[in-house]
Backbone as a ProteinNet text record, in pm:
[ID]
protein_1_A
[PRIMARY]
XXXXXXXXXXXXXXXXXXXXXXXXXXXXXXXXXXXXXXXXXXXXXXXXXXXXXXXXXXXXXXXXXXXXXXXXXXXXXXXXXXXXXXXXXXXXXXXXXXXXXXXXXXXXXXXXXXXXXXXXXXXXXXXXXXXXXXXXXXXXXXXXXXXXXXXXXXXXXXXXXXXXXXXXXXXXXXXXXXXXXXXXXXXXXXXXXXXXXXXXXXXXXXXXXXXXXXXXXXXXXXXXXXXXXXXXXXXXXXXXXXXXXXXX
[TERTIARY]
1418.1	1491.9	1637.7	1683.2	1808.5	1895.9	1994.8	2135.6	2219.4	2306.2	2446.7	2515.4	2626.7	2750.4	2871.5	2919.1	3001.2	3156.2	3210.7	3335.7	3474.2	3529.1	3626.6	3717.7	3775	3894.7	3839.7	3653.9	3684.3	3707.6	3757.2	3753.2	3890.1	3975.8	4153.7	4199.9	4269.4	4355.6	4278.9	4157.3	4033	4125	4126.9	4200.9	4116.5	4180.8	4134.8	4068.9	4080.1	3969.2	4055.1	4149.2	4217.8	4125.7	4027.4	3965.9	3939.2	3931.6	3890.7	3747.2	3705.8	3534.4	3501.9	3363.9	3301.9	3163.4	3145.9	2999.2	2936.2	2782.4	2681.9	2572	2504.3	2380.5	2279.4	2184.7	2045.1	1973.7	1853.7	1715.4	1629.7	1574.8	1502.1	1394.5	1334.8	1172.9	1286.5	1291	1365.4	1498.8	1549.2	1714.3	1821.4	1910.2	2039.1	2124.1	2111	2176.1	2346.4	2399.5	2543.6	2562.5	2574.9	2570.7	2691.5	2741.8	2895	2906.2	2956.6	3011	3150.3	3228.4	3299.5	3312.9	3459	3402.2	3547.9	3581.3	3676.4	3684.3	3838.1	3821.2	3800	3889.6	3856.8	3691.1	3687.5	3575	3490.2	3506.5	3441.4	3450.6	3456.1	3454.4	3314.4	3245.4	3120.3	3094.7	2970.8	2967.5	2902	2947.4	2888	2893	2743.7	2706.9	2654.7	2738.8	2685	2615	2507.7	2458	2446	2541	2519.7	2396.5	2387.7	2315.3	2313	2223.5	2209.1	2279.5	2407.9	2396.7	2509.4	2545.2	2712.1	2706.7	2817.5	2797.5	2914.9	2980.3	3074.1	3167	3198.1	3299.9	3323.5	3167.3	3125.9	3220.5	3249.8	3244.6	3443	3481.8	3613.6	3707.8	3714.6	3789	3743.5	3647.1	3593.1	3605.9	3634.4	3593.8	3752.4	3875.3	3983.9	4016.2	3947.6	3886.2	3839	3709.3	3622.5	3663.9	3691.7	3804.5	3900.2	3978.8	4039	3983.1	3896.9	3816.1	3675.6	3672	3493.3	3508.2	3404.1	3387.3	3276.4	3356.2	3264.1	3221	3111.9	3040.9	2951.8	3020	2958.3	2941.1	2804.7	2699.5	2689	2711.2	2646	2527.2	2431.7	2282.7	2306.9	2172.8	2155.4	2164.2	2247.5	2212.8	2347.9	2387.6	2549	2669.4	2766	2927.9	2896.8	2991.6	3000.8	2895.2	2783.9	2655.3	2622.2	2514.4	2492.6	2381.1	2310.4	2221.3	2140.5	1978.7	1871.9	1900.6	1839	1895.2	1752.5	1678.1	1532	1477.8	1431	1396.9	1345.8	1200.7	1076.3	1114.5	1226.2	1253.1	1276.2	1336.8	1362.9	1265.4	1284	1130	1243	1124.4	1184.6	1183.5	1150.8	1130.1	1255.8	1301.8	1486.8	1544.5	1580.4	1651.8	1660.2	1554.5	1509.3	1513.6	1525.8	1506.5	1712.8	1765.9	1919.3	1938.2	1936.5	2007.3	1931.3	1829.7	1825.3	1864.8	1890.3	1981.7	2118.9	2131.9	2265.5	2352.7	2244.7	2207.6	2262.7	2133.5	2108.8	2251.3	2314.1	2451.6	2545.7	2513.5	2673.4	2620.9	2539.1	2415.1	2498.2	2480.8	2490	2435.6	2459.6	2370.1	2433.4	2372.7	2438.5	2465.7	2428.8	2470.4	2445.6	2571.8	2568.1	2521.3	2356.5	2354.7	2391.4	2426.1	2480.1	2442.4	2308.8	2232.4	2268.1	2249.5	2292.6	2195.5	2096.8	2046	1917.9	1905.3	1837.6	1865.3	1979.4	2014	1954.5	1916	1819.4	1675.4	1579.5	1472.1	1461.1	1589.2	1628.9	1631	1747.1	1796.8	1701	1637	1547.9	1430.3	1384.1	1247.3	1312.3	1437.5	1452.8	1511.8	1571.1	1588.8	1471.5	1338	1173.3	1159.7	1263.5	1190.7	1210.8	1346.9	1418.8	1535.4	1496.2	1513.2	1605.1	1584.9	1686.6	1799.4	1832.5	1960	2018.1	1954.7	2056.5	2126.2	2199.6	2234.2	2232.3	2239.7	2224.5	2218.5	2164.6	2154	2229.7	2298.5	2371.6	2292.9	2191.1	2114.4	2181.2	2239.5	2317.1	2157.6	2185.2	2099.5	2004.1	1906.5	1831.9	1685.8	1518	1432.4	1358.3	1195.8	1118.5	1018.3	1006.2	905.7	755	645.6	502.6	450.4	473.1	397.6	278.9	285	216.6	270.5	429.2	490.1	531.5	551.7	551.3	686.8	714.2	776.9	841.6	1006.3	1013	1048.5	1011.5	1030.1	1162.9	1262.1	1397	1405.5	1345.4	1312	1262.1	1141.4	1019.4	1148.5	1198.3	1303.2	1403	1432.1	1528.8	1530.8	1378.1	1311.2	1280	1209.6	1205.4	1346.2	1488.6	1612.9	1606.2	1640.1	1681.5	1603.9	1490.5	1400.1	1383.6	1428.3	1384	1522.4	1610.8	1759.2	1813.7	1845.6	1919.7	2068.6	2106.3	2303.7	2223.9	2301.2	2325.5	2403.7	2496.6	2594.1	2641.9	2719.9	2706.6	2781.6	2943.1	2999.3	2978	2932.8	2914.1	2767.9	2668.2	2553.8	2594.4	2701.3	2807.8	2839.4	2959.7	3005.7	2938.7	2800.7	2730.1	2659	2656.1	2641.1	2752.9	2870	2972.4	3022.8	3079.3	3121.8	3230.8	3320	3458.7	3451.9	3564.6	3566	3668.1	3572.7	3651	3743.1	3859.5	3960.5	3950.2	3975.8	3931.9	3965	4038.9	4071.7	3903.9	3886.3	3792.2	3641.1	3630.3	3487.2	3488.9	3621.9	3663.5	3577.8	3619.3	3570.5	3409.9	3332.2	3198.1	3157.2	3177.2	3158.2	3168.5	3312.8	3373.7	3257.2	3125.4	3083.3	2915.4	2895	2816.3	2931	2946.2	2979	2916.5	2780	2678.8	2582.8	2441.7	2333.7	2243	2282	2153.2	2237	2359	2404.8	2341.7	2289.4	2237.9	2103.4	2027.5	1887.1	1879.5	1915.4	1936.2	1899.1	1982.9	2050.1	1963.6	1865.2	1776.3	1594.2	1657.7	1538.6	1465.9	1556.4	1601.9	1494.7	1494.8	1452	1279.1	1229.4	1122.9	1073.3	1120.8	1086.8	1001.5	1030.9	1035.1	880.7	781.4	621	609.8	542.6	506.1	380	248.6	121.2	125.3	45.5	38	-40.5	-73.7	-59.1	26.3	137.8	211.1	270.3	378.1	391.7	505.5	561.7	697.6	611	532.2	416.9	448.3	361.7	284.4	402.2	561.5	657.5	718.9	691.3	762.6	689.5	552.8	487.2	537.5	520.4	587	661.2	810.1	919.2	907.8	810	789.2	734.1	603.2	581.8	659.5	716.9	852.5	964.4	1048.6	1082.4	1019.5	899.9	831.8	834.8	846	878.5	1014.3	1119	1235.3	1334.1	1408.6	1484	1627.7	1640.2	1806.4	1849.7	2002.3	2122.7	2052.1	2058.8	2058.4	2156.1	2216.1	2264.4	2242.7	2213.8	2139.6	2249.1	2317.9	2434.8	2325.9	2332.6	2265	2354.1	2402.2	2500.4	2442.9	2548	2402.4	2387.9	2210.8	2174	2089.5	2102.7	2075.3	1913.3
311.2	186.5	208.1	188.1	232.1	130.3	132.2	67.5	54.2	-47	-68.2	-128.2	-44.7	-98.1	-149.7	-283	-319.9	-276.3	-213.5	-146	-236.1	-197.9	-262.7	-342.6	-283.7	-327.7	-518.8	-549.8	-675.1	-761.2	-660.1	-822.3	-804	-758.6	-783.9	-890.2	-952	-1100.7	-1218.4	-1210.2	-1321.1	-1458.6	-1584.5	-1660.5	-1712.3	-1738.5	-1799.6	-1660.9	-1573.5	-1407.6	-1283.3	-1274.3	-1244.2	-1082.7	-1127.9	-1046.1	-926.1	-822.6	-684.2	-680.2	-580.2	-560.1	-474.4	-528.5	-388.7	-353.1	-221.9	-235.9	-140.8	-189.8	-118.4	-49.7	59.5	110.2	96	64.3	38.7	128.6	161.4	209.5	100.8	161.6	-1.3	81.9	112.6	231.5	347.9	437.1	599	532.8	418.1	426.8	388.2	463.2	389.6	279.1	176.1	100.5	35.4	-3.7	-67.5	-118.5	-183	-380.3	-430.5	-541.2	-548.8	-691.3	-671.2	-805.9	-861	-940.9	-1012.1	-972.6	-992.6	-1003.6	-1038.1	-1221.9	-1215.9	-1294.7	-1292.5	-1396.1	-1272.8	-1327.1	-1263.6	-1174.5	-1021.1	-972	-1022.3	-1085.4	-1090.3	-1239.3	-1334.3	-1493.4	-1516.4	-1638.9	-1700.9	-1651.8	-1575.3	-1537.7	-1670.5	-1661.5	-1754.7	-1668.5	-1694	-1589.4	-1709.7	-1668.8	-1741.8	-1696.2	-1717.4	-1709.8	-1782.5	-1712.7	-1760.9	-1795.6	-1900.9	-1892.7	-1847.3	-1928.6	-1867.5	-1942.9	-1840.9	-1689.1	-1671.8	-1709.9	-1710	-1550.6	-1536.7	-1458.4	-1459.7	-1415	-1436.1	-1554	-1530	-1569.9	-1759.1	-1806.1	-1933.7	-1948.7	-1895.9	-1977.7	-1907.3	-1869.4	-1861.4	-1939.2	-2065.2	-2185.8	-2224.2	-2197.5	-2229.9	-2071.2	-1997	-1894.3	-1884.4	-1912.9	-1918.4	-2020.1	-2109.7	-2249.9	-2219.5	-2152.2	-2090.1	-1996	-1879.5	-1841.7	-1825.3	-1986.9	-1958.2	-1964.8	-2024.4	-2007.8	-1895	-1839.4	-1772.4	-1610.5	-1571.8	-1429.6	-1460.9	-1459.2	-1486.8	-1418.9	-1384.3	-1274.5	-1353.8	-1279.1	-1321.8	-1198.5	-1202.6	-1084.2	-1157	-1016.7	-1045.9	-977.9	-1088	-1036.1	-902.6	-818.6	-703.6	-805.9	-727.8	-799.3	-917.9	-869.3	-959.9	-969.6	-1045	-937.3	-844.8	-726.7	-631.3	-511.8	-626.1	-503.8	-466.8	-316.3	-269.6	-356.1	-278.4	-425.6	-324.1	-370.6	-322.4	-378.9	-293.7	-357.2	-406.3	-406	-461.6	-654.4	-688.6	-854.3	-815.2	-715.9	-667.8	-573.7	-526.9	-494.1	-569.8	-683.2	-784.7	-871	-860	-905.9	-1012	-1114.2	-1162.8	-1086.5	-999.7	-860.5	-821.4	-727	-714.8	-766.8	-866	-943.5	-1011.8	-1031.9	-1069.3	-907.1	-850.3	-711.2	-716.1	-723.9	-702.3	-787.8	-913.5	-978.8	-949.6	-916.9	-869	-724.2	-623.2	-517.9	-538.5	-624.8	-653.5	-740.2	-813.3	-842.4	-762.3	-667.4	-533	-429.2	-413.8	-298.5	-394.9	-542.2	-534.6	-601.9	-618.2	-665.4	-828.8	-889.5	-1008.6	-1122.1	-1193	-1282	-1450.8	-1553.3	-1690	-1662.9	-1676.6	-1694.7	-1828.9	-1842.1	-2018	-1962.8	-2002.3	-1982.5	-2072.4	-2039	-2158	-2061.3	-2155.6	-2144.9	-2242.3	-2166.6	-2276.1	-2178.3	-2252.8	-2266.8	-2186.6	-2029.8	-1965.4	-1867.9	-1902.8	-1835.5	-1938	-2046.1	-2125.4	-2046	-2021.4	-1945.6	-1836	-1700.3	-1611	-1648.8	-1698.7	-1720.7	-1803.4	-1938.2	-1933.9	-1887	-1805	-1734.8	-1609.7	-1537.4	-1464.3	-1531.2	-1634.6	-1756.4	-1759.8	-1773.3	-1761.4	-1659.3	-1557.9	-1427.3	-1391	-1412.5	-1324.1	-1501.6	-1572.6	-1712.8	-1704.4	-1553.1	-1519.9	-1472.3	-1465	-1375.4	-1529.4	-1654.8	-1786.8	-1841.3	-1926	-2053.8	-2155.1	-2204.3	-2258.1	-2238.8	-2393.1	-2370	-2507.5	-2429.3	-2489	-2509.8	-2622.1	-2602.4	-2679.5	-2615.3	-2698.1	-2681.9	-2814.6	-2775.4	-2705.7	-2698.6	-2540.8	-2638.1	-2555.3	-2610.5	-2466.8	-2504.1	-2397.5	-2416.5	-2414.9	-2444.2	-2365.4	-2420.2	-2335.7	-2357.6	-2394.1	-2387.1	-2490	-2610.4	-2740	-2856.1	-2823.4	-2954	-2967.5	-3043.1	-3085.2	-3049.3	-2939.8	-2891.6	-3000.5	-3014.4	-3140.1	-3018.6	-3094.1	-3043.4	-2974.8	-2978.5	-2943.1	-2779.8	-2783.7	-2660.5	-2557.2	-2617.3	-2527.7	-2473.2	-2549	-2486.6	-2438.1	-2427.6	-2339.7	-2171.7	-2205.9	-2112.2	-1993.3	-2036.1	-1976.5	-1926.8	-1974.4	-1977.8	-1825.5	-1912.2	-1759.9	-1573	-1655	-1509.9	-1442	-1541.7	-1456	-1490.5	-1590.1	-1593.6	-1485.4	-1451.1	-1315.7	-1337.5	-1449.1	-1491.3	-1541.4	-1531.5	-1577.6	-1587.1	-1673.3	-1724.2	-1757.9	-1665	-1694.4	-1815.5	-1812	-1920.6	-2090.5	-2046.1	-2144.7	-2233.3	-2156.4	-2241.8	-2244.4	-2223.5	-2275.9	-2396.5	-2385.1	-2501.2	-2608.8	-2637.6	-2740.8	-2810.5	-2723.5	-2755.9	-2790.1	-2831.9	-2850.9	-3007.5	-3097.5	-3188.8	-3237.6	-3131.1	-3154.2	-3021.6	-2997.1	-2926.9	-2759.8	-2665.5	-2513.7	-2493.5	-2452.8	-2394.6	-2232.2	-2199.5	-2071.1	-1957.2	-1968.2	-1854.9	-1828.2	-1962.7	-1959	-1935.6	-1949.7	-1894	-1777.6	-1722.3	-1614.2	-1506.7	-1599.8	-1553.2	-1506.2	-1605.8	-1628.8	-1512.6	-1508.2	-1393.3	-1294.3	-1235.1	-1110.6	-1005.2	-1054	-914.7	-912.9	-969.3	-955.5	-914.8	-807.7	-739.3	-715.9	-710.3	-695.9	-747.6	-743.1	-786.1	-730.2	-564.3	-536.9	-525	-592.9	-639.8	-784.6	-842.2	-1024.1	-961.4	-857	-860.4	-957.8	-986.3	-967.5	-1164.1	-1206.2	-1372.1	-1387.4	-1337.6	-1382.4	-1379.8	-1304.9	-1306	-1403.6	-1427.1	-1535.2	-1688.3	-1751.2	-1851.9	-1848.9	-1731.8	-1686	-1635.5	-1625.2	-1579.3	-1719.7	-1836.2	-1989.3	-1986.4	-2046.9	-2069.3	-2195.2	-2162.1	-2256.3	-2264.9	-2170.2	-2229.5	-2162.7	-2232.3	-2175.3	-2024.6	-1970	-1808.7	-1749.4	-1779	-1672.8	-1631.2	-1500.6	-1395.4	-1449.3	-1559.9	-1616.9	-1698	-1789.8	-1913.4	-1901.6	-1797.2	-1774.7	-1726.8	-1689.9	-1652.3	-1756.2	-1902.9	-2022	-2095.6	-2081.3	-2187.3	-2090.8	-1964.7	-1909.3	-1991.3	-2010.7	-2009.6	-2176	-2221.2	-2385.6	-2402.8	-2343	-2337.9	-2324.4	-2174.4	-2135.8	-2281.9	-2371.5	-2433	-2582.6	-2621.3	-2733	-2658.4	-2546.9	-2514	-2521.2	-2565.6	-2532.4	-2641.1	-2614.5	-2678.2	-2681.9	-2557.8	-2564.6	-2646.9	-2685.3	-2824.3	-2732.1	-2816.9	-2822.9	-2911.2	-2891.7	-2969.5	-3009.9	-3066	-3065.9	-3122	-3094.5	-3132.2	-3119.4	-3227.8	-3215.1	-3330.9	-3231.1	-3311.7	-3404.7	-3539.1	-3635.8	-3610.9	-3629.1	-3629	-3466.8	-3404.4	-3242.8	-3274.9
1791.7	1779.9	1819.1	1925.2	1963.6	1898.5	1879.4	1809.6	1846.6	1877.5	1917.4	1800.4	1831.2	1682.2	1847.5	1779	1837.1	1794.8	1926.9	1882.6	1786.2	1731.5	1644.1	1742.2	1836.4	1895.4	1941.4	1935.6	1971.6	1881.2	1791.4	1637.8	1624.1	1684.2	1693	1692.5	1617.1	1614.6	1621.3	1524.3	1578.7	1486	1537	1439.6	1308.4	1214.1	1090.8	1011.8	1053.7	1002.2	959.9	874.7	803.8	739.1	724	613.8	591.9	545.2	537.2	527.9	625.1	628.7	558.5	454.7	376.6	433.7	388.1	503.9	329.1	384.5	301	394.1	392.5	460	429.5	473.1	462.9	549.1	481.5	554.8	607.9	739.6	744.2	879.9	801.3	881.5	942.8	877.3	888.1	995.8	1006.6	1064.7	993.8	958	858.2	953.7	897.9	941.3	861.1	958.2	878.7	886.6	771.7	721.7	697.2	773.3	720.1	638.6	593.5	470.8	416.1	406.8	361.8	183.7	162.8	-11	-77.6	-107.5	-98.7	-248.7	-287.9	-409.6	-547.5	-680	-785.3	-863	-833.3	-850.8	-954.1	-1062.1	-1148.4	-1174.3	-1068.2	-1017.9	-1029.9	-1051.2	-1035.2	-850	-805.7	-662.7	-597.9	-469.3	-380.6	-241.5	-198.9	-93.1	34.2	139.9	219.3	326.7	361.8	510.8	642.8	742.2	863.2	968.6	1035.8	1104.2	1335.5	1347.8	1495.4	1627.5	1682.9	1727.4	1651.8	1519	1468.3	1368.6	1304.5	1236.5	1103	1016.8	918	1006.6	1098.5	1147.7	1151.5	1152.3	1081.8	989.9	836	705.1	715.6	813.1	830.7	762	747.6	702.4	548.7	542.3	391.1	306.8	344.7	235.5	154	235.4	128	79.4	62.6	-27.5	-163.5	-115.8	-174.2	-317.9	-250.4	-268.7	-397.7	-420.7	-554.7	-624.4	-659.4	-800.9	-763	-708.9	-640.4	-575.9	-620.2	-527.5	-428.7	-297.7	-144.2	-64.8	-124.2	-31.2	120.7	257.6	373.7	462.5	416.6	511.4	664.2	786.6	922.7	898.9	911.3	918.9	1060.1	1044	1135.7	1320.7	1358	1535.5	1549.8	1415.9	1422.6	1373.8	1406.7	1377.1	1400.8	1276.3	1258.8	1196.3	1194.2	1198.1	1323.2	1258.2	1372.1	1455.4	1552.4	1614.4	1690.2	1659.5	1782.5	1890.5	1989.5	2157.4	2178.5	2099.4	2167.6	2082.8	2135.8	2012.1	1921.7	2004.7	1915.3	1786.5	1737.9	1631.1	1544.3	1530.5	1452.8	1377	1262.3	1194.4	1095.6	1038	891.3	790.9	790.2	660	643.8	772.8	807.9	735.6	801.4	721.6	591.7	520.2	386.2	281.9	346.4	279	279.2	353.2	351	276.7	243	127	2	-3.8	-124.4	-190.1	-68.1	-78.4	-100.8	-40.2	-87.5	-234.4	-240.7	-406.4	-519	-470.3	-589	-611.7	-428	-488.5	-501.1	-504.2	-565.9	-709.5	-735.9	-920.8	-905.5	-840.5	-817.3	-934.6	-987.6	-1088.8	-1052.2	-1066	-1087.6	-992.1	-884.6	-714.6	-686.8	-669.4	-523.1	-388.3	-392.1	-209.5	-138.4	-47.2	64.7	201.5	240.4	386.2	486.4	615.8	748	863.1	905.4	1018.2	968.9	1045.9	996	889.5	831.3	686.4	576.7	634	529.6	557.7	650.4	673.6	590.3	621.8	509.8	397.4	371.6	230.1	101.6	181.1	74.3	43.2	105.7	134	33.7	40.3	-85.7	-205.8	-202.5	-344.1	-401.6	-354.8	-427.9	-472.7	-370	-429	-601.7	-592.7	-706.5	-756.3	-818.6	-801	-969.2	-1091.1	-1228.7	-1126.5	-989.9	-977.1	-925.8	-905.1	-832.6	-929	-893.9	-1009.7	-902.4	-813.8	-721.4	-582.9	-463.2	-333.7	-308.9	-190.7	-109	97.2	75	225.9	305.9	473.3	536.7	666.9	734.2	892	853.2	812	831.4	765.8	773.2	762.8	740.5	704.8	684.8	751.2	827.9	931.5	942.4	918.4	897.2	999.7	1151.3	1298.6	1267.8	1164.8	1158.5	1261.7	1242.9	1254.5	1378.5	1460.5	1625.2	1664.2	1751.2	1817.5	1921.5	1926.9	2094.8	2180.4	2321.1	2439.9	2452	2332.8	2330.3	2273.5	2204.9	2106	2224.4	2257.4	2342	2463.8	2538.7	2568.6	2563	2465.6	2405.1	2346.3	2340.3	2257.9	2442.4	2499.3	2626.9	2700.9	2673.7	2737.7	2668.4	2514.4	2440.4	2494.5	2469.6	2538.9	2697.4	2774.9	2886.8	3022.9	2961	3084.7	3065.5	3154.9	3247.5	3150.1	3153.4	3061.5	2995.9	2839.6	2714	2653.9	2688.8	2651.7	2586	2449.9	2281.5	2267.6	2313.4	2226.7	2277	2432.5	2512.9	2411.3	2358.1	2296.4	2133	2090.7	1925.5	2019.1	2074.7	2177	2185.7	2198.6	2250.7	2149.7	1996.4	1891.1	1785.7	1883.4	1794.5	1811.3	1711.7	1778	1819.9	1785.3	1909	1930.9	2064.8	2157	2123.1	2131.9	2072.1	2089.6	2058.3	2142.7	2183.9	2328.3	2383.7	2264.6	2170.3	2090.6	2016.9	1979.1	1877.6	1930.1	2036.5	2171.4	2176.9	2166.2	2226.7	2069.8	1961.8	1835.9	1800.9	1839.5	1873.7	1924.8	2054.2	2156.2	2128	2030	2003.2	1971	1883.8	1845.3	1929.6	2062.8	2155.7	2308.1	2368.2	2495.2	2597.8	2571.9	2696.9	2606.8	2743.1	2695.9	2567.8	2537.6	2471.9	2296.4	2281.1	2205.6	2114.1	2248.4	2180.5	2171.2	2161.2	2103.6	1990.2	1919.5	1786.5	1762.6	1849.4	1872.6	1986.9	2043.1	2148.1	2043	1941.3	1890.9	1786.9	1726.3	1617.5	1684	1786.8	1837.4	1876.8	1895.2	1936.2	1794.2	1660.8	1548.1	1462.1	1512.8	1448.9	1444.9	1358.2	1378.7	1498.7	1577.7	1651.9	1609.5	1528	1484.7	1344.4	1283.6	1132.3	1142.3	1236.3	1212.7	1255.8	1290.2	1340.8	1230.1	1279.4	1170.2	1075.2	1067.5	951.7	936.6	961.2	903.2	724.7	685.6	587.7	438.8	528	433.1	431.3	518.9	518.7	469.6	434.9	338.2	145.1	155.5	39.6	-10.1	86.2	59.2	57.1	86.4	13.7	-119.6	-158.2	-286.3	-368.4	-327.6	-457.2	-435	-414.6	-384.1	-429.8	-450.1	-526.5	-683.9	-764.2	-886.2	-887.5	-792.5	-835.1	-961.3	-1019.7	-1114.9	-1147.7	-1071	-1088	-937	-974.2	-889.8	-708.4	-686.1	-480	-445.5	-327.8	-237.6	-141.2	-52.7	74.3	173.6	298.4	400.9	533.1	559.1	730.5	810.1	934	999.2	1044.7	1147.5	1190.5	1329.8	1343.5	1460.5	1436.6	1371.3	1345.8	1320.4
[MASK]
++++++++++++++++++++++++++++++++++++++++++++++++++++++++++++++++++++++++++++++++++++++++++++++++++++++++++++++++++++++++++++++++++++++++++++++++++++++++++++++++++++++++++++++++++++++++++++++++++++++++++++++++++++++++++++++++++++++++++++++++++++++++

């Protein structure tokens, strides 16, 4: 499983990103990997952990985390294949396991309890699929954009291509496809932000894989952890929020 760590010098003067990076290691089938995370706000604050979604990475919750912040301890993990984690150069490494296995590693070293989750995109896929898991460490969810999809429900012609772009165009164009999901217009600093922790191609394994991971039939291999992560979710009882932009 080869690895690329993206060098430091591209996260120099990123705007609104102030923050000091902490990293944790993980095993993940005999490779140590390095996980980087955010962690801001009074240590012993009510935590609120957020997860980014696809192709973004911490650099998303930029504006909200010194909000956050005064009253909160804000923990913001780059899933593996983003920011300042390290990243397989291949798709085919990337599983939902990965990643569901890192937030709950990450859980455990910092003993996390009464967590505000707050999911966006496919950090809702993640995040509540381990909210079922271990559902005494939440106190609440925060779901922005994001869905659980079991390869029942009708795919549009928008998706299906999107899903093919991600996997097999020659360019992939990180901030340019934030950009097109945004509704006013970036300023180059902040593209420039996006981009910073993809440099070449075998950097976006990671964000090419993510789109091709979605169920398109109820057997494929996330199906069966996205009907899970529905059951657990019809027992649920503690506060939700639900934010879906319009038109999303």
């Amino acid at each position: 499983m080869p690895i690329f760590r993206t060098p430091d010098e591209r996260f120099a003067n990123l705007p609104d990103y102030p923050f000091e990076p902490n990293y944790v290691h993980i095993d993940h089938r005999g490779e140590e990997l390095r996980v980087h995370y955010l962690d801001e706000g009074p240590a012993d604050a009510p935590p609120i952990v957020c997860l980014h979604g696809e192709p973004t990475w911490s650099f998303l919750y930029r504006k909200m985390i010194p909000i956050l912040a005064e009253k909160h301890r804000v923990i913001v993990p780059d899933f593996i294949g983003f920011g300042k984690s390290d990243k397989f150069t291949k798709q085919g490494d990337y599983t939902l396991g990965l990643h569901t296995g890192l937030v709950r590693t990450l859980f455990d070293r910092l003993g996390l309890q009464g967590v505000t989750l707050v999911v966006q995109d496919w950090g809702g896929l993640i995040g509540l699929k381990v909210a079922t898991e271990i559902p005494e460490r939440m106190g609440r969810l925060v779901v922005m954009n994001t869905f659980l999809p079991t390869g029942e429900e009708k795919k549009s012609p928008a998706f299906a291509a999107w899903r093919t772009f991600a996997k097999r165009s020659p360019v992939f164009p990180i901030s340019t496809i934030v950009a097109k999901g945004c509704a006013t217009d970036l300023p180059k600093a902040v593209t420039a932000g996006y981009d910073a922790p993809f440099p070449n191609r075998a950097s976006k394994a990671g964000a090419r894989a993510w789109p091709a991971m979605v169920p398109m039939a109820p057997t494929d291999p996330v199906a069966q952890p996205m009907r899970d992560a529905r059951a657990g979710l019809a027992e649920w009882t503690k506060p939700v929020r639900l934010i879906y932009a319009p038109g999303d």
